[in-house]
C-alpha positions as CSV (number, residue, x, y, z in Angstrom):
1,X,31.7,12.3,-8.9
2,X,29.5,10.2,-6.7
3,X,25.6,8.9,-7.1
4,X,24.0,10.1,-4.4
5,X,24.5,8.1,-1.3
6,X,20.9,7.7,0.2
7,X,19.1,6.1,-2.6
8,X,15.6,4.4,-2.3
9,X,15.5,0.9,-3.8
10,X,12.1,-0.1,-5.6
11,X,11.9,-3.5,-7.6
12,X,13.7,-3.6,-10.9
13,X,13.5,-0.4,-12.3
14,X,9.6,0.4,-11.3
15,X,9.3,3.9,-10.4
16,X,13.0,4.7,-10.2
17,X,15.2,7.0,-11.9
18,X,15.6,4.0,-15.1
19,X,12.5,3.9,-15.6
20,X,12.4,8.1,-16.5
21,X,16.1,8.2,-17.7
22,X,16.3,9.2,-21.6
23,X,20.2,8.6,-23.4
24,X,18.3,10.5,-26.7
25,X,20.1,14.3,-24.8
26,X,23.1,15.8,-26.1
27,X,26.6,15.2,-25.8
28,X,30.1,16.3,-26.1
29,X,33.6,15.5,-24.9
30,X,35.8,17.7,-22.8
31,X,37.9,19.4,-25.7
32,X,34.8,20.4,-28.1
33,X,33.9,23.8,-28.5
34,X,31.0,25.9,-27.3
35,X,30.8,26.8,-31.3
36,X,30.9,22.9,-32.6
37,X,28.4,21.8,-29.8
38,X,26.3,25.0,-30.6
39,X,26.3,24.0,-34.2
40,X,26.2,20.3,-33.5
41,X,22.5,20.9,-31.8
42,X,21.0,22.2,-35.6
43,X,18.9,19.7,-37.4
44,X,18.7,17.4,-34.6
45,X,16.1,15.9,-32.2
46,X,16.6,15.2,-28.5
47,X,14.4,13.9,-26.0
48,X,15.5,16.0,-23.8
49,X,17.9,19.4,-24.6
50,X,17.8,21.1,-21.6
51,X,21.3,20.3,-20.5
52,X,24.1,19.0,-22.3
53,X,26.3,15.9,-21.4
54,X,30.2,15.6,-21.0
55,X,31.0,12.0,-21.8
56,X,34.2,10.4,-22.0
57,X,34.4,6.8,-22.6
58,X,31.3,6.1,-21.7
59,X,32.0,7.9,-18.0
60,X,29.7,11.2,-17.3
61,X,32.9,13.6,-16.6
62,X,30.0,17.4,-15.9
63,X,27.1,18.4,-17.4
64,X,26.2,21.8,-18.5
65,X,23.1,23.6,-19.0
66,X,21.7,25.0,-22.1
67,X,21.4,28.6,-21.3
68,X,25.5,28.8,-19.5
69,X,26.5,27.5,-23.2
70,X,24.0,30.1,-24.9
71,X,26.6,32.8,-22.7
72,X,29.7,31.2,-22.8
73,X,32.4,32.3,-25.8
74,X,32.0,30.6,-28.4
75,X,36.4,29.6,-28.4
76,X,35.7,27.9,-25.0
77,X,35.6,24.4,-24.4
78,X,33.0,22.2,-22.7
79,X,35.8,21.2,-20.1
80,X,35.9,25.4,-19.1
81,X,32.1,25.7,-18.8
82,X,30.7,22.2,-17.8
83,X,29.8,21.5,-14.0
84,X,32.2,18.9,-12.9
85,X,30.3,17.7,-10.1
86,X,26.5,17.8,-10.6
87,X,24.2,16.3,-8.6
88,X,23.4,12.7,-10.0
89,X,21.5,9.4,-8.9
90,X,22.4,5.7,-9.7
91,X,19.5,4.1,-11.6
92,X,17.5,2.3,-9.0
93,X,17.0,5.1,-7.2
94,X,13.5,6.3,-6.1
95,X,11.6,8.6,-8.8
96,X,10.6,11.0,-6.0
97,X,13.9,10.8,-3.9
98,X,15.3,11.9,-7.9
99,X,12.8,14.6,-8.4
100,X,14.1,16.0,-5.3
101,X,17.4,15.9,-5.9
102,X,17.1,17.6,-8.9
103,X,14.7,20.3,-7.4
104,X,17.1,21.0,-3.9
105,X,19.8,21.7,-6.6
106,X,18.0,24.0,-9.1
107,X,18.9,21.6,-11.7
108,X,16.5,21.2,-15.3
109,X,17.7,18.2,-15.8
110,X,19.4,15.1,-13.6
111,X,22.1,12.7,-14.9
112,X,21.5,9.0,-13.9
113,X,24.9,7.1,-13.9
114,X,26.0,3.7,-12.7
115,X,28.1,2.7,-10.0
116,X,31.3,3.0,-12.0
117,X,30.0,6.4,-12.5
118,X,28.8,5.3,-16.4
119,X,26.2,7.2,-18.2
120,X,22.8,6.0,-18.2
121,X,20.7,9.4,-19.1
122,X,19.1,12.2,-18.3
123,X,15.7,12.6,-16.7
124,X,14.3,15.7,-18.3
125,X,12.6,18.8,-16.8
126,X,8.9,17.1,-18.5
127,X,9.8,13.6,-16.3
128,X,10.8,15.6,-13.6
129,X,7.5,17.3,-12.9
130,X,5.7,14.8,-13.9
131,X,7.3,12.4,-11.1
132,X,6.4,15.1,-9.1
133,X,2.8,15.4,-9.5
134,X,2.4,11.7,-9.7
135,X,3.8,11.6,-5.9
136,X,1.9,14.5,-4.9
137,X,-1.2,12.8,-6.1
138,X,-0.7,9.6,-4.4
139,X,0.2,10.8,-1.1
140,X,-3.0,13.3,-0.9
141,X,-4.8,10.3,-1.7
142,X,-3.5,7.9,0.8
143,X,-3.8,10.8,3.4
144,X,-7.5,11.2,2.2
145,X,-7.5,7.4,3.1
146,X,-7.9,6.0,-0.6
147,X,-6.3,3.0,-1.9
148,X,-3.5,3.9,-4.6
149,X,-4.3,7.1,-6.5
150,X,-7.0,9.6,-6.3
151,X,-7.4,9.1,-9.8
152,X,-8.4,5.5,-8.8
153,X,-10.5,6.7,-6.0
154,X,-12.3,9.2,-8.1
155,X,-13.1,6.7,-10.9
156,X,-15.0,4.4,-7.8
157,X,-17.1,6.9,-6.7
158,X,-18.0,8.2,-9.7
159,X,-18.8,4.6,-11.3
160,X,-22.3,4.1,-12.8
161,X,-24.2,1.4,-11.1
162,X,-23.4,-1.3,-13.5
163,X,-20.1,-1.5,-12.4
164,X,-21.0,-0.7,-8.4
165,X,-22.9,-4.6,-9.2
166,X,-20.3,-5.7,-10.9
167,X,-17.5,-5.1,-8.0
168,X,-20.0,-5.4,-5.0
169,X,-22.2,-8.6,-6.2
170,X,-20.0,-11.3,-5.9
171,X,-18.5,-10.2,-2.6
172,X,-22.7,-10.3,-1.1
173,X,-22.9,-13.6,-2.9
174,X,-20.3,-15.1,-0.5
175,X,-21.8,-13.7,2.1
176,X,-25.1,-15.2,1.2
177,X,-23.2,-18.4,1.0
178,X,-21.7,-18.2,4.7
179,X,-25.2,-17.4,5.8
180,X,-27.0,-20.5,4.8
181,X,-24.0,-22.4,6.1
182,X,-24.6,-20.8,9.4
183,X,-27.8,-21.9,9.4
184,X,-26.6,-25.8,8.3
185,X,-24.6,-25.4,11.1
186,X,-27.2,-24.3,14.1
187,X,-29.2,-27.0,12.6
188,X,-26.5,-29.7,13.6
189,X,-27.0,-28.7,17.4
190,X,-30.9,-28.6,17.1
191,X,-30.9,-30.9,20.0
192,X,-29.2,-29.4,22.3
193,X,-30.7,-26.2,21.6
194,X,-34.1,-28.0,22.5
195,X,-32.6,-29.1,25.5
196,X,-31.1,-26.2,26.9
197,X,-33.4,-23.2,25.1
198,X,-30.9,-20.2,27.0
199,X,-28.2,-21.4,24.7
200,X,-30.0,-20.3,22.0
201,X,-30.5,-16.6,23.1
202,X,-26.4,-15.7,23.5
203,X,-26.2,-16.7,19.5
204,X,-26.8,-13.3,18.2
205,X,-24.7,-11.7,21.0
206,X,-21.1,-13.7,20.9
207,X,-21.9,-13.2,16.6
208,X,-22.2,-9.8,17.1
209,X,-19.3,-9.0,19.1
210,X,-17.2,-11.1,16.9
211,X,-18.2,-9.6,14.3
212,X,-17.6,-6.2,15.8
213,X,-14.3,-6.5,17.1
214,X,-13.4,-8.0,13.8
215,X,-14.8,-4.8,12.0
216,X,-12.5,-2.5,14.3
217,X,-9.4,-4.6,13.5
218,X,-10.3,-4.4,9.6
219,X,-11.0,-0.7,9.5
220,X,-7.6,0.0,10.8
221,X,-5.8,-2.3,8.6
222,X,-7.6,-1.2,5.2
223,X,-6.9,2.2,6.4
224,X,-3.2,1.7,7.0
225,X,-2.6,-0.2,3.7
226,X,-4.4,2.9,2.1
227,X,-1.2,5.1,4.0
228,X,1.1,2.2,2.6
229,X,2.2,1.3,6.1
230,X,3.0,-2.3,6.9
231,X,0.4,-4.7,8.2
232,X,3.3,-6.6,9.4
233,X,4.1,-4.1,12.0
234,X,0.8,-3.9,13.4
235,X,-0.3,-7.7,13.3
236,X,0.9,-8.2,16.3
237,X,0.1,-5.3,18.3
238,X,-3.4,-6.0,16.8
239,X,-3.8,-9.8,17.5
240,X,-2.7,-8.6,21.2
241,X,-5.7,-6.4,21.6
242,X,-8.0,-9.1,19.9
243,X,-6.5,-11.4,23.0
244,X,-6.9,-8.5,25.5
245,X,-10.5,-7.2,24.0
246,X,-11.6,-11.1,24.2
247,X,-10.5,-11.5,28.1
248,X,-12.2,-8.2,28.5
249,X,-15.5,-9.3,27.1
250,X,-15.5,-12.7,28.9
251,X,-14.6,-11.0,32.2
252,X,-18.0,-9.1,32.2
253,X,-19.9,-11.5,30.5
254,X,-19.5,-14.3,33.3
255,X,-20.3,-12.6,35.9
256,X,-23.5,-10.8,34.1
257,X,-24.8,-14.4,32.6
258,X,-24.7,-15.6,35.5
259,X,-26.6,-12.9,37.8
260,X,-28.9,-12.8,35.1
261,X,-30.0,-16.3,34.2
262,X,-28.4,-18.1,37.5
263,X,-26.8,-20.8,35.1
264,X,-23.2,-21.4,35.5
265,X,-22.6,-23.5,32.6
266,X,-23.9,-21.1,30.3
267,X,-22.5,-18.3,32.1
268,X,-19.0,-20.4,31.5
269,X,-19.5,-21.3,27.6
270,X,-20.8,-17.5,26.8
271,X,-17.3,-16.4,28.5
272,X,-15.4,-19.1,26.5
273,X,-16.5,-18.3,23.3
274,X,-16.7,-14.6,23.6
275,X,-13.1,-14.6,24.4
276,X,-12.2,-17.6,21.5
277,X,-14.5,-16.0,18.9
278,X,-13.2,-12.8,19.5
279,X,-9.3,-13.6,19.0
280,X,-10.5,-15.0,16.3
281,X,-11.9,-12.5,14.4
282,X,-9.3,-10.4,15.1
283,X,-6.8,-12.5,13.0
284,X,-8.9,-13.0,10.6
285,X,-9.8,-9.5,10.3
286,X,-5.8,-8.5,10.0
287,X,-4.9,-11.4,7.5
288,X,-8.1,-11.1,4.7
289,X,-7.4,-7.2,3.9
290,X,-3.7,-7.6,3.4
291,X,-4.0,-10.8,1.4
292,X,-7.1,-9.2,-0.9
293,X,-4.9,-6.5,-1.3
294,X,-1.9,-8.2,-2.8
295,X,-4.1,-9.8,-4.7
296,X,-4.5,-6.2,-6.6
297,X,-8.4,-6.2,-5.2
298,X,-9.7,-3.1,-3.2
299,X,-10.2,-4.6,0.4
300,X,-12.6,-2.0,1.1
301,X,-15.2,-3.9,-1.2
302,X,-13.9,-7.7,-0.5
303,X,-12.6,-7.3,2.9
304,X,-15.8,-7.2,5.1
305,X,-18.2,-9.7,3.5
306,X,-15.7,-12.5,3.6
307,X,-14.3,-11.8,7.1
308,X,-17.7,-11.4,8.2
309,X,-18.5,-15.0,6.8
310,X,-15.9,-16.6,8.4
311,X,-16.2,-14.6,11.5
312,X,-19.5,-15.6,12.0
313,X,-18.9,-19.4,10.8
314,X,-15.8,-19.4,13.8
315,X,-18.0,-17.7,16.3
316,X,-20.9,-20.3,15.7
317,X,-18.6,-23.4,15.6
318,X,-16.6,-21.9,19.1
319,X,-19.9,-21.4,20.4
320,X,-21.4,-24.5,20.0
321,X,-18.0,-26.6,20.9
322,X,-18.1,-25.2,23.9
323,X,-21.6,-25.3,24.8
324,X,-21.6,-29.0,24.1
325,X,-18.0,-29.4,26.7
326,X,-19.2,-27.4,29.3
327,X,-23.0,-27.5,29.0
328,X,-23.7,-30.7,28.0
């Protein structure tokens, strides 16, 4: 008898077959009775009596169900009526990979044994399903694009306003912050800006699209941590389209700033920082929602404030840099 050779591996023990496994079942040896194990059951409590255990030294030798012992003779021995080779798991194995083990092979119960095929215990019928449902419940909540559980994502929108403040508030309060560093910060080039006034008017446009191509980057990683998929897989494909979208952007905007206002310079730094600003944002916007997230915050709340603040921070800062090289 074998654990089953495709087990999923969580951290110690957290939602695997351990964690659900109960050694409060009964158990016989080979050579007892169907009689003394029938009579053996009386007066006692189990956590589980849906199947029975065949234990010798310590090593699961078959298990056998409770309603094959309720027909078998009562002169026959466990040995002539157990199932020598019943479908088991090792304890690290995945909850759900277990439940479906159990449920492909019609079993009520599912032994969990070691490696040198020792007995751990039983998952019962009650664990079974309820492994079952739990999975269920997370993975039509991560399709529905939630965070965790539905259970979770049920309790946020139903949440009285006290605790929509509560969650939301501090998050705006940063923002508030970045904003009146962002003004500090145009203040600092005051004099150029007085100097060369069509500097001023590209501000809100290189923010914006910052800020925007940030918020497409974002939406995609929030959404894919919500499916459980890893952001490490799609950093780099998405700092490659931050690079592409940013060359993209300056392309047209050199050509259009310059047809349009006849100044080179200005044409030049709105290019630069287009394409800067929006590379930028783009990393920023993959690396906030993962880190928020394994800081066991929702990064739908957190994510977008913050990244916008330092989005628009970068994009002012790469703005004016360049503006002072090339303009100035």
């Amino acid at each position: 008898m074998s654990p089953d050779p495709t087990p999923v591996l969580r951290p110690p023990f957290l939602g695997t077959a351990r964690q659900h496994a109960t050694d409060r079942v009964p158990m016989a040896v080979r050579r007892d009775s169907v009689e003394a194990v029938l009579t053996g059951l009386r007066g006692r409590q189990f956590d589980a009596a849906s199947v029975v255990a065949v234990v010798e030294h310590g090593r699961l030798e078959g298990l056998v169900t409770i309603e094959r012992l309720l027909a078998a003779p009562l002169g026959a021995s466990m040995a002539a009526v157990m199932d020598p080779d019943p479908p088991v798991v090792t304890p690290a194995t995945d909850q759900e990979h277990a439940a479906w083990v159990a449920f492909q092979h019609g079993e009520p119960g599912l032994a969990v044994v070691d490696d040198d095929d020792r007995f751990v215990g039983l998952i019962s019928p009650q664990q079974l399903f309820g492994v079952l449902l739990s999975e269920h419940d997370e993975d039509v909540a991560r399709v529905g694009g939630f965070l965790a559980t539905s259970a979770q994502a049920r309790a946020a929108t139903t949440a009285p306003v006290r605790h929509r403040l509560a969650v939301r508030l501090p998050w705006l309060v940063v923002g508030f912050a970045g904003a009146v560093l962002s003004a500090l910060l145009v203040s600092l080039f005051q004099a150029q800006l007085e100097k060369e006034v069509l500097i001023a008017f590209f501000v809100p446009g290189v923010v914006y699209l910052a800020d925007a191509v940030g918020t497409q980057t974002e939406a995609l990683i929030v959404r894919g941590l919500s499916l459980g998929v890893d952001v490490r897989r799609t950093a780099w494909l998405e700092l490659a389209t931050g690079l592409l979208v940013g060359g993209f952007l300056a392309a047209i905007a050199l050509p259009a700033v310059y047809l349009l206002w006849g100044d080179l310079p200005v044409a030049c730094t709105v290019a630069v920082a287009l394409f800067a600003a929006s590379s930028f944002a783009t990393a920023i916007a993959t690396a906030l929602p993962a880190l928020i997230h394994r800081f066991g915050k929702d990064p739908a709340y957190g994510a977008g404030p913050l990244s916008t603040v330092i989005q628009d921070l970068l994009s002012l800062v790469v703005y004016f840099l360049a503006a002072t090289a090339i303009v100035f």
